[in-house]
TORLODREN-19997 format. One record per residue (C-alpha): residue number from 1; residue in one letter; x, y, z. Coordinates in nm, 4 decimals, decimal comma. Example, Ala and Ser with C-alpha at 12.3 -4.5 7.8 and 13.67 -1.06 7.14 Angstrom:
BEGIN
R   i aa       c1       c2       c3
R   1  A   1,2300  -0,4500   0,7800
R   2  S   1,3670  -0,1060   0,7140
//
This chain:
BEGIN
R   i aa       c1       c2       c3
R   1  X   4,8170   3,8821  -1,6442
R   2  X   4,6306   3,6459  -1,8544
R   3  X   4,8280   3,3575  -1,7110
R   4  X   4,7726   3,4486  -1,3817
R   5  X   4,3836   3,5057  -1,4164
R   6  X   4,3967   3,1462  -1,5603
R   7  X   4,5774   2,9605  -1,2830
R   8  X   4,3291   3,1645  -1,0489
R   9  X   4,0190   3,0208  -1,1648
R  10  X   4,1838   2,6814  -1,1713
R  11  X   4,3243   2,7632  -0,8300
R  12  X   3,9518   2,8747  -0,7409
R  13  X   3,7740   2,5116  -0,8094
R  14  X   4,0907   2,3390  -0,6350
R  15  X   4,0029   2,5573  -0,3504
R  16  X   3,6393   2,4690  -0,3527
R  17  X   3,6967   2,1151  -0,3620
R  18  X   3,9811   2,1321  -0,0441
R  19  X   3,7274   2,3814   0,1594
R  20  X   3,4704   2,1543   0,1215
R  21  X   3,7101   1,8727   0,1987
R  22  X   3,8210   2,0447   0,5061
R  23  X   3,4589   2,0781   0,6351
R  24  X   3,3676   1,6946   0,6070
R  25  X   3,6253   1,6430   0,8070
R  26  X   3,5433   1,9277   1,0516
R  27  X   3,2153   1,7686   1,0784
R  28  X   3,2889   1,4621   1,1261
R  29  X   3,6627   1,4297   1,3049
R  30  X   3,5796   1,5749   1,5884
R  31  X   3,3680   1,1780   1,7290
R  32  X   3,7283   1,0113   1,7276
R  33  X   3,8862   1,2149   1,9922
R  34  X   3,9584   1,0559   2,2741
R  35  X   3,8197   1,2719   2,5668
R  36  X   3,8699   1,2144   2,9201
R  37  X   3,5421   1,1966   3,0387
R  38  X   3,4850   0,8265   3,0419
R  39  X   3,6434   0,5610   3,2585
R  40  X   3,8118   0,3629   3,0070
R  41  X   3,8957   0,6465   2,7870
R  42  X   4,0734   0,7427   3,1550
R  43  X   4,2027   0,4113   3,1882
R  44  X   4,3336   0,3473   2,8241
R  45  X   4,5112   0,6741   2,9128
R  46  X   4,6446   0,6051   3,2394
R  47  X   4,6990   0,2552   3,1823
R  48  X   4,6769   0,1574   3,5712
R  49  X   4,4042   0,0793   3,7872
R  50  X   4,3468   0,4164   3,9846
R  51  X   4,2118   0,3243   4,3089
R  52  X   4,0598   0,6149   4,5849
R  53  X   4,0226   0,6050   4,9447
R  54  X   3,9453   0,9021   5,2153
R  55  X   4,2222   0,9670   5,5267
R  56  X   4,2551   1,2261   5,7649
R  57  X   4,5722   1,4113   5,7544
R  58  X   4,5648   1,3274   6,1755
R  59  X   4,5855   0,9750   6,1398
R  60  X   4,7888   0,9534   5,8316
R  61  X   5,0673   1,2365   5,9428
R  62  X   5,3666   1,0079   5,9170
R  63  X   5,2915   0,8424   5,5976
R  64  X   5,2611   1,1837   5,4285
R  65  X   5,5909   1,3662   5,6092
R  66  X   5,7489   1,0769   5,5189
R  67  X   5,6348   1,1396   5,1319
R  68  X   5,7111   1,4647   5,1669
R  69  X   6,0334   1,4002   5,2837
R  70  X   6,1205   1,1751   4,9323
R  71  X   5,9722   1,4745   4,7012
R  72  X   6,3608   1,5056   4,5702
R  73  X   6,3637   1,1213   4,4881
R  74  X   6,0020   1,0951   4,3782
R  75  X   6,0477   1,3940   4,0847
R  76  X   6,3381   1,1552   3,9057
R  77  X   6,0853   0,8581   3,9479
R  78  X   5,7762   1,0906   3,7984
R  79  X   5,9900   1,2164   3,5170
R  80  X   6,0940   0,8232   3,4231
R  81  X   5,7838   0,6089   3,4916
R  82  X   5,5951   0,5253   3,2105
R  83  X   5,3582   0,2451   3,3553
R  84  X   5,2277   0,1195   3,7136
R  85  X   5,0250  -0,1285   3,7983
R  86  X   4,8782   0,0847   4,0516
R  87  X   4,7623   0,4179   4,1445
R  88  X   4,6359   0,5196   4,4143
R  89  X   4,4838   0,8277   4,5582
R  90  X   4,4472   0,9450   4,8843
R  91  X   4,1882   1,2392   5,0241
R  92  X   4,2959   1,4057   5,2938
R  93  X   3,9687   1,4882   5,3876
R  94  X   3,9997   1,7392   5,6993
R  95  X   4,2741   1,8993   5,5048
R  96  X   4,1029   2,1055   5,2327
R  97  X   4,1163   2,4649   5,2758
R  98  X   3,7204   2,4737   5,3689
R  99  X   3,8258   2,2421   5,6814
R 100  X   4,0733   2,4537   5,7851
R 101  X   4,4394   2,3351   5,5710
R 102  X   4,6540   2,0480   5,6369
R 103  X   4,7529   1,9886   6,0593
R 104  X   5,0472   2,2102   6,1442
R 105  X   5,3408   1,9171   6,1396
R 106  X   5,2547   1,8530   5,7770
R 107  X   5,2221   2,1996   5,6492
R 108  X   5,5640   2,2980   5,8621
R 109  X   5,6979   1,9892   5,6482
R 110  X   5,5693   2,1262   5,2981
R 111  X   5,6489   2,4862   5,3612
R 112  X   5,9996   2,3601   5,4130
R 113  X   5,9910   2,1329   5,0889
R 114  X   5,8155   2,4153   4,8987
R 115  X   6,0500   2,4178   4,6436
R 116  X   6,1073   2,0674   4,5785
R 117  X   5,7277   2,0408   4,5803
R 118  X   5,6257   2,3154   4,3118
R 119  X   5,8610   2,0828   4,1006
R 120  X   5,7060   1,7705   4,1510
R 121  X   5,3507   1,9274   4,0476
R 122  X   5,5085   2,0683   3,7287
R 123  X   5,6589   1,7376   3,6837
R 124  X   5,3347   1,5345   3,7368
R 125  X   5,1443   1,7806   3,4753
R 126  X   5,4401   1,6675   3,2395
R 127  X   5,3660   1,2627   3,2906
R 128  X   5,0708   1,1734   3,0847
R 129  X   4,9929   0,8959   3,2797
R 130  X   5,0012   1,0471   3,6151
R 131  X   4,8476   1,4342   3,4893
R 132  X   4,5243   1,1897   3,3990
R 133  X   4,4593   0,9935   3,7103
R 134  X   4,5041   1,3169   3,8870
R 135  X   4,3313   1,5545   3,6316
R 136  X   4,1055   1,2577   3,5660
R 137  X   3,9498   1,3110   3,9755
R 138  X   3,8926   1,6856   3,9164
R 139  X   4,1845   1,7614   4,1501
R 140  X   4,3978   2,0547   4,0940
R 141  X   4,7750   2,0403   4,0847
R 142  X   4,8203   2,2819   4,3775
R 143  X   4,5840   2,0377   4,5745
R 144  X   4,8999   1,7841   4,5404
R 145  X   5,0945   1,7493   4,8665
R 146  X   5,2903   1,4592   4,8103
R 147  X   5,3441   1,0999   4,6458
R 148  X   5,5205   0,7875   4,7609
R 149  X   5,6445   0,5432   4,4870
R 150  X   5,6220   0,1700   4,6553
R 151  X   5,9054   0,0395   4,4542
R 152  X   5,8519   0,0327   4,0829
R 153  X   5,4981  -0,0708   4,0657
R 154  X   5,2451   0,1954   4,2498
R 155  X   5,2541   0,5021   4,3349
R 156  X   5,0320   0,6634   4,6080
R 157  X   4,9132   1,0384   4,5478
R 158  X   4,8106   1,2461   4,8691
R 159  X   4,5766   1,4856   4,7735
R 160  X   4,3854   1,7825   4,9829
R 161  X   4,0958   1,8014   4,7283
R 162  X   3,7682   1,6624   4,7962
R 163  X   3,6480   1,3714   4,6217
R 164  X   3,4465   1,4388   4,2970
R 165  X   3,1051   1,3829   4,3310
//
């Protein structure tokens, strides 16, 4: 017992010293983190310029069944791609559910892609890159309708969230 009551007091000051070790660094680790709420913590991340613009679903209707269409091809290219030069995001802004959802042709399309599209979003949440321009926007997975890869460079992301604010 005597040996053990030894090593325990020398175990007692080694765990003094590591505690207080461990809170120096508690106190002052957490100011390297890289957080996303910057721009060029976001862009360091992304790596891409992110670029927004505002569409109507109306106007836009081919472009996005068309996208929809390529969800099957555009899930290989999400789970490869590992930089763009460009990414772009589109609101759909008389699509959110406060204006009423997306027009009828386009929802027919994504309720008929609805599996191929609940893997895309998982997917995107898997690709660093792309989860950060998206997450980066304040726009929800589920908000996601579609993307369109223009050939190896850009990808455009059509969105029915709002624009943050």
């Amino acid at each position: 017992m005597k040996y053990f009551a030894s090593v325990g007091q020398a175990g007692s000051a080694f765990g003094r010293v590591a505690l207080a070790l461990a809170l120096v660094g508690a106190m002052t680790g957490g100011g390297n983190a890289q957080g996303t709420d910057s721009k060029a913590a976001i862009d360091a991340i992304v790596g891409s310029e992110v670029q927004e613009e505002e569409a109507r679903a109306v106007a836009d209707a081919d472009k996005v069944i068309a996208a929809i269409d390529k969800t099957g091809d555009a899930i290989g290219f999400v789970r490869k791609v590992t930089k763009l030069d460009t990414v772009e995001i589109v609101f759909l802004k008389d699509s959110s559910a406060a204006e009423g959802g997306l027009p009828a042709n386009i929802q027919a399309k994504l309720d008929a892609k609805q599996s191929e599209v609940a893997e895309l979003r998982k997917e995107l949440e898997g690709n660093a890159m792309l989860f950060h321009a998206i997450d980066s926007r304040q726009i929800l997975m589920q908000d996601v309708v579609a993307i369109d890869f223009d050939g190896e460079t850009s990808v455009t992301i059509y969105t029915t969230a709002k624009p943050a604010s």
